[in-house]
C-alpha positions in Angstrom: 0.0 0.0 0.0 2.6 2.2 0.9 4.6 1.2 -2.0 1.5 2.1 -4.5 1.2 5.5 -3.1 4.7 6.3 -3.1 4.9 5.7 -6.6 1.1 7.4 -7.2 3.1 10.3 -5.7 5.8 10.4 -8.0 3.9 9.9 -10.8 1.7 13.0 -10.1 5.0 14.6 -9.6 6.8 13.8 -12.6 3.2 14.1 -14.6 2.9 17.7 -13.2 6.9 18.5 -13.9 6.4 17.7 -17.7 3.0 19.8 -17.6 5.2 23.0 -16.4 7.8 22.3 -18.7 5.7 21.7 -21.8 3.4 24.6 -21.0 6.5 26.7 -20.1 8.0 25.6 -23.5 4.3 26.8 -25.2 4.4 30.0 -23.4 8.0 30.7 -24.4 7.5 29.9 -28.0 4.6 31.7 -28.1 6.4 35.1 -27.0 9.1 34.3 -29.7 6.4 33.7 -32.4 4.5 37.0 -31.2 8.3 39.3 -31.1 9.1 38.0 -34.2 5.8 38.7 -36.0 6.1 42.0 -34.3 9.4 42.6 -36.1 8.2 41.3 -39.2 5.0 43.3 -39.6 7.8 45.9 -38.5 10.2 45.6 -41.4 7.0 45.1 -43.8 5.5 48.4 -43.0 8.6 50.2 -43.1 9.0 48.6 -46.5 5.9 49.6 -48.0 6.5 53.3 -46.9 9.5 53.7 -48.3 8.3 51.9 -51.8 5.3 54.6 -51.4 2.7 52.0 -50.9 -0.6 52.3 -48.9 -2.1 50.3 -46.2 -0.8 46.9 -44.3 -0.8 45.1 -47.4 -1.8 44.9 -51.3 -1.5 47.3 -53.6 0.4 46.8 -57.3 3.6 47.8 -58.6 4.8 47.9 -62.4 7.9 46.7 -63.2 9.1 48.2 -66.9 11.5 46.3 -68.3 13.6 47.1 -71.7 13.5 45.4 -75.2 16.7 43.4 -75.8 19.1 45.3 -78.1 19.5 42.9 -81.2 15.8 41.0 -80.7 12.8 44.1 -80.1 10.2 42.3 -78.2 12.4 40.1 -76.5 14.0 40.6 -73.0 17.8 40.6 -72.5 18.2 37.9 -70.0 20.3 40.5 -67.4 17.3 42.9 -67.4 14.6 39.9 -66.4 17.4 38.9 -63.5 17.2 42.1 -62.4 13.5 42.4 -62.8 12.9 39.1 -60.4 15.4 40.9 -58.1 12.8 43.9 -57.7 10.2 41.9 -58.0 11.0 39.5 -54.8 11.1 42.8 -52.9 7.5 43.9 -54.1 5.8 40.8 -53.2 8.1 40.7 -50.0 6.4 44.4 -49.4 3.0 42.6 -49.7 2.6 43.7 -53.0 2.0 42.7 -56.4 4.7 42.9 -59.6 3.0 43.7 -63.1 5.9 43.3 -65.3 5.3 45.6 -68.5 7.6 46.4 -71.4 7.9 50.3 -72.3 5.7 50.2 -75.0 2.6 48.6 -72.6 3.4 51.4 -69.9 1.7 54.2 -71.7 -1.3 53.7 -70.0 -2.2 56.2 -66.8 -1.4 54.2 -63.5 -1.3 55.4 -60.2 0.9 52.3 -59.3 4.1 52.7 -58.1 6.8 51.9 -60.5 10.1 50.6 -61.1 11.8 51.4 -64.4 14.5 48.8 -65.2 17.3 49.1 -67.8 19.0 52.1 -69.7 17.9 54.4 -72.0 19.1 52.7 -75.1 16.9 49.7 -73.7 13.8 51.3 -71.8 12.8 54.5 -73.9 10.6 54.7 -70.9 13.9 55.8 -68.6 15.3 58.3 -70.7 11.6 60.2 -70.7 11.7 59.9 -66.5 15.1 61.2 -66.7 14.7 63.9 -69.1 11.3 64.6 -67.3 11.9 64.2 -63.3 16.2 63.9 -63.3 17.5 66.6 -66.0 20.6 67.0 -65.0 21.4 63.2 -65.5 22.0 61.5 -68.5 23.6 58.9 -70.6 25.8 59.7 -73.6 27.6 58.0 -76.1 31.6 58.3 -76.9 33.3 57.8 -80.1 33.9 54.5 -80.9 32.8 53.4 -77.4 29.7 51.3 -77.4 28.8 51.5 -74.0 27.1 55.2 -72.8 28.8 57.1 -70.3 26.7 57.8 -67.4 26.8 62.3 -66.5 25.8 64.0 -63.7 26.3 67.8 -64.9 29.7 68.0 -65.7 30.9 64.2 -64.5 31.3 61.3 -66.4 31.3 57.9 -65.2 32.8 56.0 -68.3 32.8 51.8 -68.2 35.9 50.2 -68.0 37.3 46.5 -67.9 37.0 47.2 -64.0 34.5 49.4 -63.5 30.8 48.8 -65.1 28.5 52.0 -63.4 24.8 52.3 -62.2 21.9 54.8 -61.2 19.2 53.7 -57.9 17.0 56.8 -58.1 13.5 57.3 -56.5 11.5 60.1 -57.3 9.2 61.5 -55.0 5.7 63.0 -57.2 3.4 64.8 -54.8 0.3 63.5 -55.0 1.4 60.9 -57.4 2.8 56.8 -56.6 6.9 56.5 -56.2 8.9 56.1 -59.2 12.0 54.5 -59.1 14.9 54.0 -61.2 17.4 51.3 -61.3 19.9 50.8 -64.3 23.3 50.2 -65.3 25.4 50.8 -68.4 25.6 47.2 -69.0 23.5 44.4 -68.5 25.5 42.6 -65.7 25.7 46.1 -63.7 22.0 46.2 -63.9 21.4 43.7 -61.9 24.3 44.7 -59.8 22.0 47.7 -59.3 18.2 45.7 -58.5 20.6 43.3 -56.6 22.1 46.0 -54.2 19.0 48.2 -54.1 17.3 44.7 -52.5 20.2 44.2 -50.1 20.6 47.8 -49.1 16.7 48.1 -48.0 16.5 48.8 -44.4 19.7 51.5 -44.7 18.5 53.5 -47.4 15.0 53.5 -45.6 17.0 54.9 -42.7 19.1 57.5 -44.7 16.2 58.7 -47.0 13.4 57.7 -45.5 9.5 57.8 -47.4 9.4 60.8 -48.7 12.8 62.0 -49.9 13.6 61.9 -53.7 17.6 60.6 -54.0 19.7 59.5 -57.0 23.0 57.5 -56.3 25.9 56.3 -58.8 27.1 53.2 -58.2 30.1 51.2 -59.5 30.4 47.4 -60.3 33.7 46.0 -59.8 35.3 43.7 -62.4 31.9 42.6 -63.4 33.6 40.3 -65.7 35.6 38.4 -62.4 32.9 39.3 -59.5 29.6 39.5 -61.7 27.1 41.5 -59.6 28.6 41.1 -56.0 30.9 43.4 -55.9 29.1 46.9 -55.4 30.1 50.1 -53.8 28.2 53.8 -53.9 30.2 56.5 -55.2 28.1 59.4 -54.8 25.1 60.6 -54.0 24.3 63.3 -56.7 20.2 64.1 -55.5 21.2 67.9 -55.9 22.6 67.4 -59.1 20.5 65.5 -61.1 17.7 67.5 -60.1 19.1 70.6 -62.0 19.4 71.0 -65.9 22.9 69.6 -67.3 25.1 71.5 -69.5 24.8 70.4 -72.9 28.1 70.2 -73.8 30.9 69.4 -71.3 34.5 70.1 -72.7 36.6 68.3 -70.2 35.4 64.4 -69.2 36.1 62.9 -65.6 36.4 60.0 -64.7 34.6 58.5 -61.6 
């Protein structure tokens, strides 16, 4: 008899000791599930404000992509890596990508934007540039193939080691974000999409969601680190936002 109660006894014991513990373990979880959802919903919200989108979640954004230089119609395959590079942020923002070539962007949206590839690519760049960034530009060399990037009087040639890029947002009152992201080449523009996705949180600190900014970036030794190897050069906001000179007598080199 006394045997039998002893071990009733520690049963109860043992059976009560693994109740605390699991429920402990529950309640513990539970407060890690809830921070983390707390930081999550955090991070999203800060996300969408700085893309310039409205509300917890929804909401569309259209990616414009350029026509491949030898095949019109097509899509080079550097601009659609870059493209899926944006695009993981917009659906990671809550939102949905529309991916649109120049040609189907004419209609009027009040969806925020991303406008991928350079001007000889997306026709749709050079008119933001020429309409909300005048004082930025890409031009052409002789007997260079590859367009110089210019910020007023700066040129940012390409080179074996150095391939450059623009991550722009423009900030329309009343209007949705339009953003910028482009390269001279291919492989530095998704150098550009890939850095922009990386970079999130600190330009969200640095500009915040309501502060127009252009940066030029550089690529290093694309043709060694592909689109890894990314550093900012300058932030040239001021500058792009006035007219550039139309001609420029002496280049420089970034």
């Amino acid at each position: 008899m006394c045997l039998a109660t002893t071990l009733s006894d520690v049963t109860s014991e043992v059976v009560v000791q693994l109740a605390l513990g699991v429920g402990s373990s529950v309640i513990t979880g539970a407060g890690v599930w809830l921070a983390q959802r707390v930081r999550a919903t955090g991070r999203v919200r800060r996300l969408r404000r700085f893309l310039g989108l409205h509300g917890l979640v929804g909401g569309d954004c259209r990616l414009v992509i350029g026509d491949h230089f030898s095949q019109p119609g097509a899509v080079h395959r550097r601009d659609m890596a870059a493209m899926l590079e944006l695009a993981t942020v917009v659906r990671s923002a809550g939102a949905r990508p529309e991916v649109l070539s120049a040609g189907q962007a004419t209609a009027p949206s009040d969806d925020v934007e991303f406008s991928v590839a350079g001007v000889h690519a997306n026709r749709r760049t050079e008119a933001h540039m020429r309409r909300y960034l005048p004082g930025l530009s890409m031009r052409n060399r002789d007997g260079v193939t590859v367009p110089d990037i210019v910020v007023g009087t700066t040129w940012y040639p390409v080179s074996d080691d150095a391939h450059h890029g623009i991550i722009a947002r423009v900030c329309r009152p009343g209007r949705p974000h339009l953003f910028l992201v482009f390269g001279q080449t291919g492989i530095s523009t998704v150098a550009m999409a890939a850095h922009f996705a990386a970079q999130l949180p600190a330009l969200d600190r640095r500009f915040g969601a309501e502060r127009t900014f252009c940066l030029v970036l550089r690529a290093h030794t694309p043709r060694a680190y592909g689109y890894s190897e990314v550093e900012e050069l300058a932030d040239v906001t001021e500058a792009v936002l006035s007219p550039s000179i139309p001609e420029v007598e002496s280049e420089t080199s970034a």
